[in-house]
N, CA, C and O of each residue as an XYZ file, in Angstrom:
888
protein
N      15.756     15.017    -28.390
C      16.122     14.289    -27.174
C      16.196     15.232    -25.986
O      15.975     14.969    -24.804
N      16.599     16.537    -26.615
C      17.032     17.849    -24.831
C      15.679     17.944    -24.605
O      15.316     17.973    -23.429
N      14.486     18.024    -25.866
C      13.619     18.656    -25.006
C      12.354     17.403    -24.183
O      11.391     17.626    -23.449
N      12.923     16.110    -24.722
C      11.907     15.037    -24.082
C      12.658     14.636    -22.397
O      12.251     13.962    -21.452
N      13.677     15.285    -22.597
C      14.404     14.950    -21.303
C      14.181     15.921    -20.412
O      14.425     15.663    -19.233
N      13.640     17.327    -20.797
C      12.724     18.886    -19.952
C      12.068     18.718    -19.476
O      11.784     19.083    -18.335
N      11.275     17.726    -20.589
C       9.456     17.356    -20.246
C       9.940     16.267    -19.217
O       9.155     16.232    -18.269
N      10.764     15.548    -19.117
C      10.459     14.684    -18.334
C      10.822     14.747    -16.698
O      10.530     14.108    -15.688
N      11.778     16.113    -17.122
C      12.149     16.552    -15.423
C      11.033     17.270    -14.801
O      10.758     17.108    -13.612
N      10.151     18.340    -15.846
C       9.208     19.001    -14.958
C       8.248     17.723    -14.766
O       7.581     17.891    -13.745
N       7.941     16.459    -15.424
C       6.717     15.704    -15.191
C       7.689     14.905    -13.539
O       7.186     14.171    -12.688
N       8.295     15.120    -13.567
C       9.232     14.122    -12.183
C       8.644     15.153    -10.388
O       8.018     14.872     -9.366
N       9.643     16.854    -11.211
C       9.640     17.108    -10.261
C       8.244     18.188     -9.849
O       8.279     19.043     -8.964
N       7.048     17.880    -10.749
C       5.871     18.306    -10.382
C       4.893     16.960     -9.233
O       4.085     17.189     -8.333
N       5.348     15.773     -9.700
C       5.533     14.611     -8.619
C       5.804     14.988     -7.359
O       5.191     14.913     -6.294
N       7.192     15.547     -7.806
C       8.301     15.409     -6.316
C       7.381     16.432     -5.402
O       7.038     16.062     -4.279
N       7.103     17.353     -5.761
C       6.909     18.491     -5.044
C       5.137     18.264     -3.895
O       4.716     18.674     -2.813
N       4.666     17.394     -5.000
C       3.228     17.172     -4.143
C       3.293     16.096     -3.091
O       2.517     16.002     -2.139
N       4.727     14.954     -3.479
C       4.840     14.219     -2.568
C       5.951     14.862     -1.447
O       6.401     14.020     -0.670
N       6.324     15.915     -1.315
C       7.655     15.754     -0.874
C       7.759     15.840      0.675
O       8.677     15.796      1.494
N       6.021     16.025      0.721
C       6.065     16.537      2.503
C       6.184     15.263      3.165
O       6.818     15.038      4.196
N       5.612     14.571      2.576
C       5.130     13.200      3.324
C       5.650     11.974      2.663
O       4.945     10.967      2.737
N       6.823     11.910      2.005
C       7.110     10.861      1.348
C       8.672     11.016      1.834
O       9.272     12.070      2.046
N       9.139      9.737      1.944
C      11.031     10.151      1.353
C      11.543     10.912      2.369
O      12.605     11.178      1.806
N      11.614     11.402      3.293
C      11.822     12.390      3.691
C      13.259     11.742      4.453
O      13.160     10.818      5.262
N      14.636     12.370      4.072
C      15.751     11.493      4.627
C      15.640     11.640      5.914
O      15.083     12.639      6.370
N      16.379     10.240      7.065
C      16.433     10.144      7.934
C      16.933     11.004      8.905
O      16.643     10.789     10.082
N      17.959     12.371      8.460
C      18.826     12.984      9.255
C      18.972     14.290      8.464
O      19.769     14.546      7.562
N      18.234     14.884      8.888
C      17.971     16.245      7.923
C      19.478     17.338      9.160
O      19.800     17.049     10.313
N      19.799     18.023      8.652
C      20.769     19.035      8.861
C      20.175     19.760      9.757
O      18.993     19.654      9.429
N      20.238     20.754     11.122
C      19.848     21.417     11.774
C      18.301     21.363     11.970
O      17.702     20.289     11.905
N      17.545     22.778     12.259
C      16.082     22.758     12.192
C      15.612     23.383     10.531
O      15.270     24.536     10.266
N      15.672     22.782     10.044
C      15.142     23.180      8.846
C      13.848     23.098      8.925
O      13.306     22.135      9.466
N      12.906     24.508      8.179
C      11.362     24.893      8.438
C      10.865     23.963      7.535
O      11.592     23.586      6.616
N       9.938     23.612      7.636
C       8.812     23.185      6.874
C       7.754     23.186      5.836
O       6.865     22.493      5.340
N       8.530     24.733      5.762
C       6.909     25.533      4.881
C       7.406     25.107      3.732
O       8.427     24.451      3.525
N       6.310     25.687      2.713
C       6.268     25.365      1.289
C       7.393     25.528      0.534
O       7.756     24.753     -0.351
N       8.170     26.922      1.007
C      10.076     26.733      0.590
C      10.834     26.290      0.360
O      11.755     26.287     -0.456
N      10.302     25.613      1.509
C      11.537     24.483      1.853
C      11.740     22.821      1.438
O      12.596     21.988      1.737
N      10.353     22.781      0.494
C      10.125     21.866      0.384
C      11.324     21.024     -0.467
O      11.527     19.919      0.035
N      11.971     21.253     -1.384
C      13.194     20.821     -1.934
C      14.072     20.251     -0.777
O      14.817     19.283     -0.927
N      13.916     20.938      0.391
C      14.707     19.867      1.177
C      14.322     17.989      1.588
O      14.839     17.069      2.221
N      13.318     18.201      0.900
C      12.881     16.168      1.048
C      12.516     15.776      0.075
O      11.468     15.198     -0.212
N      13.989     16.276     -0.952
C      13.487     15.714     -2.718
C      14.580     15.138     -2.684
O      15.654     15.587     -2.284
N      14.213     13.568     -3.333
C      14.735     12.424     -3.283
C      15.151     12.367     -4.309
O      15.784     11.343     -4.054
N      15.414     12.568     -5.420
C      15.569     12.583     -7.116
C      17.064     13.399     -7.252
O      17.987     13.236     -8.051
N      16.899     14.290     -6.185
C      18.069     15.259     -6.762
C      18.104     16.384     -7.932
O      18.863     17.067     -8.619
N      16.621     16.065     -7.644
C      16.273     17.100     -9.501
C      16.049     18.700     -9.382
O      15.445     19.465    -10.134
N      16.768     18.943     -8.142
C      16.675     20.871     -7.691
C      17.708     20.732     -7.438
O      18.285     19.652     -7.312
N      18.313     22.187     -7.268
C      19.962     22.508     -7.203
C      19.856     23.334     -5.730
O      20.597     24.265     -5.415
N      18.799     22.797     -4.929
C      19.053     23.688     -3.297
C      20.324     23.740     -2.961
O      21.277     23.455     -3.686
N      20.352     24.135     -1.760
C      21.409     23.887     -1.257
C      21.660     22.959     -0.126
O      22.587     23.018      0.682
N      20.771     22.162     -0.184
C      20.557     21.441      1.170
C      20.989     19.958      0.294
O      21.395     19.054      1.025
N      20.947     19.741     -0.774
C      21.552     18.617     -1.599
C      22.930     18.583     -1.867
O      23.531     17.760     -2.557
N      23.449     19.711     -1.160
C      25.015     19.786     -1.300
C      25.640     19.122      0.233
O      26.832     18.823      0.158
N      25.044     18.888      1.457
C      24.903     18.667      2.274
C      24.240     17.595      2.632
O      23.028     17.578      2.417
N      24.875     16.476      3.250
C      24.777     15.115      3.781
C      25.003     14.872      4.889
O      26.164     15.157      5.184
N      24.063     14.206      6.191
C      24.470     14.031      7.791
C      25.887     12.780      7.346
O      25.911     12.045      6.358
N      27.030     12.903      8.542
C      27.395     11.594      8.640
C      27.239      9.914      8.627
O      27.895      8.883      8.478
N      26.125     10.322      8.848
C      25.433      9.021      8.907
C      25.181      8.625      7.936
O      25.580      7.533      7.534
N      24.153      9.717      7.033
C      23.689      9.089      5.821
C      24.656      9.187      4.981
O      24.469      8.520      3.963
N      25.477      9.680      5.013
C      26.802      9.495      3.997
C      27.238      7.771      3.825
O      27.235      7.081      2.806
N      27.614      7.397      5.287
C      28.405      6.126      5.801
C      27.255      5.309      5.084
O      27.292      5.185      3.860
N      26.334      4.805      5.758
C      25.213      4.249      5.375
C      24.587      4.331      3.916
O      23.755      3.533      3.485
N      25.061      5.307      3.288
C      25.106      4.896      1.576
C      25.833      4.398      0.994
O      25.584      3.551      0.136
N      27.498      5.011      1.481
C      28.310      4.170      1.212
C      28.034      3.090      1.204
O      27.875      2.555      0.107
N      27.822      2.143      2.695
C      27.729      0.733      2.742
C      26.830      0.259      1.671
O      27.212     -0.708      1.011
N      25.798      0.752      1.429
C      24.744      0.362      0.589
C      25.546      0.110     -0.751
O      25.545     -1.057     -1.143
N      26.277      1.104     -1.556
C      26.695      1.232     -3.081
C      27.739      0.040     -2.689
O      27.812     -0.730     -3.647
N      28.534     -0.359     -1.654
C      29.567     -1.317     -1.688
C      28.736     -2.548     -1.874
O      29.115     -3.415     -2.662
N      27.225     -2.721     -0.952
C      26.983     -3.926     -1.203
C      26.173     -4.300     -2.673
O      25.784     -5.407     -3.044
N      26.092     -3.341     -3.179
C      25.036     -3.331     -4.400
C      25.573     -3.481     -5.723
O      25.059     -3.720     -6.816
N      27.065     -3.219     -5.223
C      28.437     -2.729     -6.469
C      28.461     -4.476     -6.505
O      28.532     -4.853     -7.675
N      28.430     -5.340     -5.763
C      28.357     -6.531     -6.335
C      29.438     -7.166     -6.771
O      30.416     -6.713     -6.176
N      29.739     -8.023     -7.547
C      31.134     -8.664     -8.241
C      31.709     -7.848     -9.172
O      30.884     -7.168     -9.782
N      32.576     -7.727     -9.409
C      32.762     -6.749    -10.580
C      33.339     -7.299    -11.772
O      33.189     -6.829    -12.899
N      34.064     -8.403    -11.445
C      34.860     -9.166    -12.359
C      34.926    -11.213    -12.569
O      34.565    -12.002    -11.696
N      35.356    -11.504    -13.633
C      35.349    -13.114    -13.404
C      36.412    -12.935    -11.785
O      36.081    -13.041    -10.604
N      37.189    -12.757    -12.163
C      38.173    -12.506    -11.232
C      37.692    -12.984     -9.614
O      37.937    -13.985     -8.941
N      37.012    -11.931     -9.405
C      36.641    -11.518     -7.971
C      35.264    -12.615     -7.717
O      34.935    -12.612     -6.531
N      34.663    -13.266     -8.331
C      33.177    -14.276     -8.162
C      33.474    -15.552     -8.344
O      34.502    -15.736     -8.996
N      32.841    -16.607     -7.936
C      32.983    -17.417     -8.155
C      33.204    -18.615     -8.932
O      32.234    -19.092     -9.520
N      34.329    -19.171     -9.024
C      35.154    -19.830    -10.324
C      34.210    -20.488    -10.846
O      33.702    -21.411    -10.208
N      33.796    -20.181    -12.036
C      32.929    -21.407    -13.018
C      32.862    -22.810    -13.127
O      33.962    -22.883    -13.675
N      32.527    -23.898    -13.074
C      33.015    -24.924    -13.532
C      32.399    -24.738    -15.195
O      31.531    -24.028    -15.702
N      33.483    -25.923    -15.780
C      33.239    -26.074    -17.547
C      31.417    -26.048    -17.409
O      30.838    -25.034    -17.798
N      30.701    -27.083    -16.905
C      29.399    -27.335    -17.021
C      28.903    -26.298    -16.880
O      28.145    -26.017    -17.808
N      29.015    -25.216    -15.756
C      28.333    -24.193    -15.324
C      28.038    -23.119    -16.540
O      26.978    -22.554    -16.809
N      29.710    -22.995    -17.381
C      29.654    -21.795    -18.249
C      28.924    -22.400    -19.436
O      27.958    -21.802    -19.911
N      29.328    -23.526    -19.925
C      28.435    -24.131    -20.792
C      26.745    -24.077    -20.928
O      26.057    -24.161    -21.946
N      26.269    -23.873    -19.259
C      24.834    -23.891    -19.248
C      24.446    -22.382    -20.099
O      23.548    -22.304    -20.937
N      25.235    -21.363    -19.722
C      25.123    -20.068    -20.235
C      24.433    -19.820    -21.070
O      23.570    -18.942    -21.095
N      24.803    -20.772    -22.091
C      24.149    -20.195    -23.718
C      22.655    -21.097    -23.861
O      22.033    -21.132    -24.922
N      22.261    -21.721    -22.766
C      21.091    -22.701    -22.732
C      20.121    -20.981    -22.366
O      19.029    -20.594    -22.782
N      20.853    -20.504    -21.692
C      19.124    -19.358    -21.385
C      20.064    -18.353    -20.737
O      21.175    -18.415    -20.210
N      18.939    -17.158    -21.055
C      19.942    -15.614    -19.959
C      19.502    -15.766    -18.415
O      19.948    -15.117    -17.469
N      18.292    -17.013    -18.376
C      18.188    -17.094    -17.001
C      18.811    -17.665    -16.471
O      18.924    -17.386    -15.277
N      19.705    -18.968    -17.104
C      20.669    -19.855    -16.691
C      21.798    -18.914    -16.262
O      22.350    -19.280    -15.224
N      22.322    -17.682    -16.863
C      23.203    -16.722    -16.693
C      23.323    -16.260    -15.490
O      24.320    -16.316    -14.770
N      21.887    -15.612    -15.176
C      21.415    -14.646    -14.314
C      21.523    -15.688    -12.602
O      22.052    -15.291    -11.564
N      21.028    -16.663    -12.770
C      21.147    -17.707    -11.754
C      22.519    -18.305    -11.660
O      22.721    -19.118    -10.757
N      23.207    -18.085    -12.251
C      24.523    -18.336    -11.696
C      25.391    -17.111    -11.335
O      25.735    -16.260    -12.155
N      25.779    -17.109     -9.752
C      26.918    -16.494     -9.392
C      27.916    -15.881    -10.572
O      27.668    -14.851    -11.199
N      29.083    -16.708    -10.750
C      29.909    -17.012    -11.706
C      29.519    -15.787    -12.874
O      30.154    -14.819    -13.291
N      27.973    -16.407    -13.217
C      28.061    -15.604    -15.023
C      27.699    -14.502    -14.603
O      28.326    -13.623    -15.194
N      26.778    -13.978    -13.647
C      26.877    -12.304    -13.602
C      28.034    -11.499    -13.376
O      28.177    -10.351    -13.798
N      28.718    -12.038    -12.809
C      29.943    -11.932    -12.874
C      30.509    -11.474    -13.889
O      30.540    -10.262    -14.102
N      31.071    -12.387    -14.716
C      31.544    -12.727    -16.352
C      30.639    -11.792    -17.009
O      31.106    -11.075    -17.895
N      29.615    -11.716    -16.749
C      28.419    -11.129    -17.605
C      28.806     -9.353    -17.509
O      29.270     -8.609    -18.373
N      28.393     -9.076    -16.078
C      29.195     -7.871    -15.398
C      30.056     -7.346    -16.293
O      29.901     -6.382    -17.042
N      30.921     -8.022    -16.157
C      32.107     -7.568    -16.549
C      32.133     -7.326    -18.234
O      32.562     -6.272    -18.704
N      31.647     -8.375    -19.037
C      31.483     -7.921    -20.299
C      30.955     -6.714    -20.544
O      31.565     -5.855    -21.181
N      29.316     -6.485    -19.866
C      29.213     -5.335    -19.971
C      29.583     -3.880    -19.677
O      28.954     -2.849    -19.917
N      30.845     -4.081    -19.057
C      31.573     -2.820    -18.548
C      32.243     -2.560    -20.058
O      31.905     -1.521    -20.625
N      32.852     -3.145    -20.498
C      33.917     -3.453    -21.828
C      32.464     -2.531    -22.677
O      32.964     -1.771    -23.507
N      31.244     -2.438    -22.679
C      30.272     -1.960    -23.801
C      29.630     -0.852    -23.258
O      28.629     -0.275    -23.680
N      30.507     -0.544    -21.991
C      29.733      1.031    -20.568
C      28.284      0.864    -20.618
O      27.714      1.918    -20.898
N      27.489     -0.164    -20.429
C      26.201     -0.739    -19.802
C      26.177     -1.434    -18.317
O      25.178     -2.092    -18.029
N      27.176     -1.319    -17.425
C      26.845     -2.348    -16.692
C      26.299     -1.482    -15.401
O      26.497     -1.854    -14.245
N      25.559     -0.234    -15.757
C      24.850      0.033    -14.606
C      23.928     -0.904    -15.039
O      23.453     -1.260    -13.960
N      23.331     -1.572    -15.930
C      22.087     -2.346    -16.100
C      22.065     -3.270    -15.297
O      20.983     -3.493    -14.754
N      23.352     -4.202    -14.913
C      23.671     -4.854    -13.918
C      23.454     -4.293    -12.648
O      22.764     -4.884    -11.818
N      24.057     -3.041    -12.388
C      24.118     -2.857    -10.911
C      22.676     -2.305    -10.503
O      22.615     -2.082     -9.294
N      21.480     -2.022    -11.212
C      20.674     -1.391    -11.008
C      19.853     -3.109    -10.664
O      19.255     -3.419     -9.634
N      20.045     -3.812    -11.656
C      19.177     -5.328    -11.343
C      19.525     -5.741    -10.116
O      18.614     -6.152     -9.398
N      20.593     -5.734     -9.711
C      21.040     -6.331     -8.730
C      21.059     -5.625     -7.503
O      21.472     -6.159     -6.474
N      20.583     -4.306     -7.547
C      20.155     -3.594     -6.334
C      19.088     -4.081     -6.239
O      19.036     -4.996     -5.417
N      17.988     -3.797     -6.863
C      16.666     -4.275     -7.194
C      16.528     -5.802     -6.324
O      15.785     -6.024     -5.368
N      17.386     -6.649     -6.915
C      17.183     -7.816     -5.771
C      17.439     -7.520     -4.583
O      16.576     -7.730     -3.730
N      18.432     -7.075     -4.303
C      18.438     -6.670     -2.993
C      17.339     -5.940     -1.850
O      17.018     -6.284     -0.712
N      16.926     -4.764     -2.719
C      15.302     -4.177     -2.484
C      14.507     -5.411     -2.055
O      13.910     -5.447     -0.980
N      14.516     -6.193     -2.735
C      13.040     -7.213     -2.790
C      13.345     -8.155     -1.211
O      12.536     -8.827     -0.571
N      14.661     -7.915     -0.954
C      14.902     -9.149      0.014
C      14.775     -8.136      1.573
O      14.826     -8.668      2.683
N      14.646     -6.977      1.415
C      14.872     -6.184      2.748
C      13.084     -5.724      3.626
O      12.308     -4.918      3.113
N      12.872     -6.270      4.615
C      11.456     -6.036      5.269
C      11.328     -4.677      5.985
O      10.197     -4.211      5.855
N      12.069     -4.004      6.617
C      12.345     -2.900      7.147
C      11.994     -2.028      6.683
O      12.822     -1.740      5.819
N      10.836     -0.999      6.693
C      10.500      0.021      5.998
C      10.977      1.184      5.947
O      10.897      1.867      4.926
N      11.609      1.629      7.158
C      12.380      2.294      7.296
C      13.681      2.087      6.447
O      14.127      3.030      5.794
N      14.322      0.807      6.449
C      15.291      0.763      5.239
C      14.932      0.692      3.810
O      15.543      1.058      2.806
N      13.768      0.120      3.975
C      13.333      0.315      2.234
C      13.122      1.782      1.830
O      13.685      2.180      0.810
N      12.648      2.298      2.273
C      12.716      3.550      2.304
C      14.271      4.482      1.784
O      14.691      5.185      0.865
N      14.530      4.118      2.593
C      16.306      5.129      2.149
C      16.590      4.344      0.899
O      16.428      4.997     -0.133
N      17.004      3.003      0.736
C      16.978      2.166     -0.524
C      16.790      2.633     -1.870
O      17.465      2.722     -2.896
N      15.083      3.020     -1.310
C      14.231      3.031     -2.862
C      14.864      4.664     -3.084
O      14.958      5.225     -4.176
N      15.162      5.098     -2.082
C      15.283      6.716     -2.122
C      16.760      6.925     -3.131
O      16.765      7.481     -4.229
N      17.850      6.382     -2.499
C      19.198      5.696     -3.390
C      19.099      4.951     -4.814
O      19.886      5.298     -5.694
N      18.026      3.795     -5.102
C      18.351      3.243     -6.202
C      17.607      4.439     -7.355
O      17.579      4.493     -8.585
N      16.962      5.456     -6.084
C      15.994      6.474     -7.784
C      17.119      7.304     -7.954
O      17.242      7.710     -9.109
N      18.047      7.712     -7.090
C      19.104      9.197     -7.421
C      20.203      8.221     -8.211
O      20.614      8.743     -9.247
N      20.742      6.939     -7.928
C      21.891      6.235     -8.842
C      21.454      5.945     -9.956
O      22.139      5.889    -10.977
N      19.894      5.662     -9.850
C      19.654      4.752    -11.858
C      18.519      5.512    -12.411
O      18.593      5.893    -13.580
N      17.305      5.816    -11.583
C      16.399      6.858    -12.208
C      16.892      8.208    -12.909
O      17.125      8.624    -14.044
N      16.912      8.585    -11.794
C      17.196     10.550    -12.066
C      17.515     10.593    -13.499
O      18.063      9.679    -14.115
N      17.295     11.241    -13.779
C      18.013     11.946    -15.805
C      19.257     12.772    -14.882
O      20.121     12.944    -15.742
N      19.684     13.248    -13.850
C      20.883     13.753    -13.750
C      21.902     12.972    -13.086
O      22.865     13.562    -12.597
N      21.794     11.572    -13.002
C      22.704     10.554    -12.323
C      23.523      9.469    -13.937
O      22.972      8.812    -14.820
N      24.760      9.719    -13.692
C      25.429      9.349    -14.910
C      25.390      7.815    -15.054
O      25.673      7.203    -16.083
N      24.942      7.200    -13.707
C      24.465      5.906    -14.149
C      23.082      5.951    -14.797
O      22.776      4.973    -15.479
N      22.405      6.722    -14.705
C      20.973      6.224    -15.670
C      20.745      4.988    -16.348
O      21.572      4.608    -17.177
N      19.727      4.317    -16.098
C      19.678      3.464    -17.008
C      18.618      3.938    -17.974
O      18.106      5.037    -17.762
N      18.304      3.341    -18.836
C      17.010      3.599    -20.057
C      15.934      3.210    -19.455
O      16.134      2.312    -18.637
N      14.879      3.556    -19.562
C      13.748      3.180    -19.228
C      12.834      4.154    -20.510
O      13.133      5.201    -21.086
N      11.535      3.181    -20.613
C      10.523      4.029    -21.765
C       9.772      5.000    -20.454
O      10.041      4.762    -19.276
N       8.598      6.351    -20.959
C       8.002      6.962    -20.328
C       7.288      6.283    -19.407
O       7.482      6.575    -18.227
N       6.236      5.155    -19.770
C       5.616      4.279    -19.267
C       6.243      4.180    -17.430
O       5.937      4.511    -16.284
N       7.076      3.622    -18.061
C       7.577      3.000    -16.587
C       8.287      3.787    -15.805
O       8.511      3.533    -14.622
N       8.723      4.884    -16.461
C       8.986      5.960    -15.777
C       7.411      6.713    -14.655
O       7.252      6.812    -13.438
N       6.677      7.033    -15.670
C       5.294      7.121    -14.436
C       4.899      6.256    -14.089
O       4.044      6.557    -13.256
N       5.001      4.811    -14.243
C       4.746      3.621    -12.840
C       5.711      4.074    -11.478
O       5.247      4.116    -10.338
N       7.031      4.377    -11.794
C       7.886      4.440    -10.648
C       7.423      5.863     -9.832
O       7.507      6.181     -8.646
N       6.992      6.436    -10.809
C       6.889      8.000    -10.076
C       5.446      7.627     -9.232
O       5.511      7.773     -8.012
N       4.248      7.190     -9.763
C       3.460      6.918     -8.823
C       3.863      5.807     -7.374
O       3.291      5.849     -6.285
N       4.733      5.081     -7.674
C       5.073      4.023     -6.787
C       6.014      4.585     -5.334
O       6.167      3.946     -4.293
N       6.481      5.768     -5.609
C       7.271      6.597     -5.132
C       6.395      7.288     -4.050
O       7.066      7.569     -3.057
N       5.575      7.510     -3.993
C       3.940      8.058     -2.845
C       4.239      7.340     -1.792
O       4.415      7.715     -0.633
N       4.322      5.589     -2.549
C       4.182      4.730     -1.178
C       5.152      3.992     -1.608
O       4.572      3.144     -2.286
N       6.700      3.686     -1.660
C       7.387      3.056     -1.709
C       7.567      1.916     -0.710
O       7.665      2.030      0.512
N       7.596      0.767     -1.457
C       8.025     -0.963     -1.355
C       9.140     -1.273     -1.786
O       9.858     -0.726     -2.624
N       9.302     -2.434     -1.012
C      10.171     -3.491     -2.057
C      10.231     -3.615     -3.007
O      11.313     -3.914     -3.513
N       9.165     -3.462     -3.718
C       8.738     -3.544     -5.003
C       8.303     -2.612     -6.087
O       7.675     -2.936     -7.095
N       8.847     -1.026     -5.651
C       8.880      0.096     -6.391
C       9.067     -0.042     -7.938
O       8.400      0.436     -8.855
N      10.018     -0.729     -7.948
C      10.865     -1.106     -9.056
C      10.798     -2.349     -9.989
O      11.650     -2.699    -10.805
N       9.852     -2.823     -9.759
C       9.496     -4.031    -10.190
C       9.673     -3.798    -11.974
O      10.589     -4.259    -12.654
N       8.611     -3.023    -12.424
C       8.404     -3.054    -13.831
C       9.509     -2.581    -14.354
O       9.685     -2.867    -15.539
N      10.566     -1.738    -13.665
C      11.580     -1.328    -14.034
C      12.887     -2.151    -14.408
O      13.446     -1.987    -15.493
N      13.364     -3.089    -13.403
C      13.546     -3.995    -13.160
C      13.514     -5.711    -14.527
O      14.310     -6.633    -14.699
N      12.700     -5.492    -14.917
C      11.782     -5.894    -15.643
C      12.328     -6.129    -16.928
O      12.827     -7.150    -17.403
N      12.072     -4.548    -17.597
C      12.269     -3.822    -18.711
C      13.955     -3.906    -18.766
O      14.451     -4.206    -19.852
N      14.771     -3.668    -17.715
C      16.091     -4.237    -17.950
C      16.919     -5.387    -18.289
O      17.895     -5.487    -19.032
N      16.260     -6.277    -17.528
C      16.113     -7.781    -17.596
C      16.100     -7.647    -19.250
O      17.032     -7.438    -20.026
N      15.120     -7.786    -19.416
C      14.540     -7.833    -21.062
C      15.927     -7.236    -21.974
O      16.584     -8.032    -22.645
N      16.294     -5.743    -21.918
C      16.542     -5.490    -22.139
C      18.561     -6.080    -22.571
O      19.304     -6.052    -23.552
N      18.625     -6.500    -21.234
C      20.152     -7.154    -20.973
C      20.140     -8.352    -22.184
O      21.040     -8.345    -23.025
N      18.850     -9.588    -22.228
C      18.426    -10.259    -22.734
C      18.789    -10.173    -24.083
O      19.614    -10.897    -24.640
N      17.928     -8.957    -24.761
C      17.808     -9.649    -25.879
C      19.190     -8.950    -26.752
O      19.702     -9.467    -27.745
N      19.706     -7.431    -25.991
C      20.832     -6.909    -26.810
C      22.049     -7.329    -26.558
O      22.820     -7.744    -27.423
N      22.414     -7.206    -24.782
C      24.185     -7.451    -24.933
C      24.266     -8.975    -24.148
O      25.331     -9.343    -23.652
N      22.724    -10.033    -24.073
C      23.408    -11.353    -23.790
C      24.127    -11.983    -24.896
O      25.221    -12.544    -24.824
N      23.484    -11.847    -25.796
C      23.669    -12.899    -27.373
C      25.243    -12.087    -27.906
O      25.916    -12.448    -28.871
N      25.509    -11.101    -27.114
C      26.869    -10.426    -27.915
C      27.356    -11.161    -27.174
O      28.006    -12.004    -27.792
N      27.396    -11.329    -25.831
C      28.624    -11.694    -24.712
C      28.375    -12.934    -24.918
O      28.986    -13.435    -23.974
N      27.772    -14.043    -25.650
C      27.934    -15.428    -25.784
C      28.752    -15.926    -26.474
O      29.455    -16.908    -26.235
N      28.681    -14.772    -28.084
C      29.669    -14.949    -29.277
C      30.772    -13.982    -28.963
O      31.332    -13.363    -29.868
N      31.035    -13.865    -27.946
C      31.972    -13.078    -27.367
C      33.373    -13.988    -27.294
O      33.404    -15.182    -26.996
N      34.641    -13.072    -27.667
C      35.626    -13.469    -27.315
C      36.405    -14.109    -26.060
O      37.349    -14.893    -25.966
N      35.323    -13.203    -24.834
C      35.393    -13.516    -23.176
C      34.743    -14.656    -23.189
O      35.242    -15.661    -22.682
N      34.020    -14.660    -23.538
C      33.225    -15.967    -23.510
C      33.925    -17.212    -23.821
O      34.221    -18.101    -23.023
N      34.160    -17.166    -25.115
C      34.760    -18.070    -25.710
C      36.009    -18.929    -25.063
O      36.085    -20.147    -24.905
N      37.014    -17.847    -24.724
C      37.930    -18.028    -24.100
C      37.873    -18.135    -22.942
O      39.060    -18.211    -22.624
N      37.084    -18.219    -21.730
C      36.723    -18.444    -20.538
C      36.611    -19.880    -21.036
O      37.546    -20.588    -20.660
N      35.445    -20.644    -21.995
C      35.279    -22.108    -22.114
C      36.601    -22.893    -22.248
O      37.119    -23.839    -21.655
N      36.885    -22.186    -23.162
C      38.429    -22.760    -23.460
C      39.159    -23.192    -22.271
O      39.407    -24.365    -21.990
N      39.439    -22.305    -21.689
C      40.388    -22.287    -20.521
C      40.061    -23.339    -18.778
O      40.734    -23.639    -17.792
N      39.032    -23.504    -19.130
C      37.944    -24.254    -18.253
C      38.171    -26.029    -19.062
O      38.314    -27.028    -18.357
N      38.162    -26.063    -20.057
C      38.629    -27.104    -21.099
C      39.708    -27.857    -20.660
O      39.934    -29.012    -20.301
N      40.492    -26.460    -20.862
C      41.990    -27.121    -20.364
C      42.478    -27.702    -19.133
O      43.393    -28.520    -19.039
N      41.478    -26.991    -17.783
C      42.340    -27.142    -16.865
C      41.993    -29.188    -16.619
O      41.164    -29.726    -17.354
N      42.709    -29.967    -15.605
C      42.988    -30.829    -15.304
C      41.543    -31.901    -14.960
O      40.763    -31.360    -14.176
N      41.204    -32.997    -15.330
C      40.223    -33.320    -14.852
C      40.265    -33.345    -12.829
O      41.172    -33.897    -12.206
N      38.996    -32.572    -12.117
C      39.042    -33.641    -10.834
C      39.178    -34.283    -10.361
O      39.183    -35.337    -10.997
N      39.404    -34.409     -8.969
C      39.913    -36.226     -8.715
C      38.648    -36.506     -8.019
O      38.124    -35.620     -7.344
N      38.201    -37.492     -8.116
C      36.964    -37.904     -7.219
C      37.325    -38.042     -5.690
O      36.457    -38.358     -4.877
């Protein structure tokens, strides 16, 4: 596993380095920093060099990531999203898309998967939508630049899994980043949420007891 995870940093940051002049390049670079071939680690988006210019963030882009991880951090709990009705949670176990399309169950869903330490899988999908909805290239840009250092990178503790495959789709997609960088990635999570920790969180105790409790409360009044 250490050494497929070597191979996979030099195959990243032999990428990074041919794109790095002209790709990614953050909005608010620190003083006059040169240009030459040196320096090139200063417009690596991955985080996968230990410069010193990655220890160092403008104000701006600090604030402005922040905002980003607050809006991307999403629901975190049943708690905090929107109250289920009985029918709604019931649809749940009809499909993971019925899940995924409701407010409410990503939510619930969310949250189960924190209880199993998977739910960057969540927060990475749900950036991803967000990606898809933004026209601004200039913001897609910083975006795609953020969702590769929080869920790509092999040195970001959210990582999600991804096979090699789609690891070099993203790395080529990364040249010319879209909305849609992330698509196949995206994808492969989906799937992934699907077929391992939906069917747990259905026969789940949260689950269960969420219906229950939805059971109980009072009929509506018309």
């Amino acid at each position: 596993m250490g050494s497929e995870r070597l191979e996979m940093r030099k195959r990243q940051m032999q990428v990074h380095q041919e794109a790095a002049a002209s790709v990614l390049q953050p909005p608010h670079r620190m003083g006059n920093t040169p240009t030459n071939a040196s320096n090139a680690c200063c417009f690596c988006w991955c985080c996968c060099c230990s410069c010193s210019c990655l220890t160092v963030r403008s104000e701006d882009e600090t604030v402005q990531r922040g905002n980003f991880e607050r809006r991307t951090d999403g629901t975190s709990n049943c708690e905090e999203s929107p109250k289920p009705t009985l029918e709604d949670a019931r649809s749940w176990t009809v499909s993971f898309e019925k899940l995924m399309k409701s407010a409410a169950g990503r939510g619930c869903f969310r949250q189960f998967l924190r209880t199993e330490f998977s739910e960057e899988n969540m927060m990475f999908w749900l950036a991803c939508e967000e990606l898809k909805k933004e026209t601004n290239k200039t913001v897609v840009e910083e975006k795609v630049r953020q969702i590769y250092e929080d869920f790509i990178s092999i040195l970001s503790p959210k990582e999600v899994s991804l096979d090699s495959r789609v690891r070099d789709v993203i790395n080529r997609n990364m040249l010319e980043p879209t909305s849609h960088t992330f698509d196949d990635a995206q994808q492969q999570i989906y799937t992934l949420m699907q077929r391992d920790s939906y069917p747990r969180f259905i026969n789940s105790s949260a689950y269960t007891d969420l219906v229950k409790s939805l059971e109980e409360l009072p009929p509506t009044k018309p």
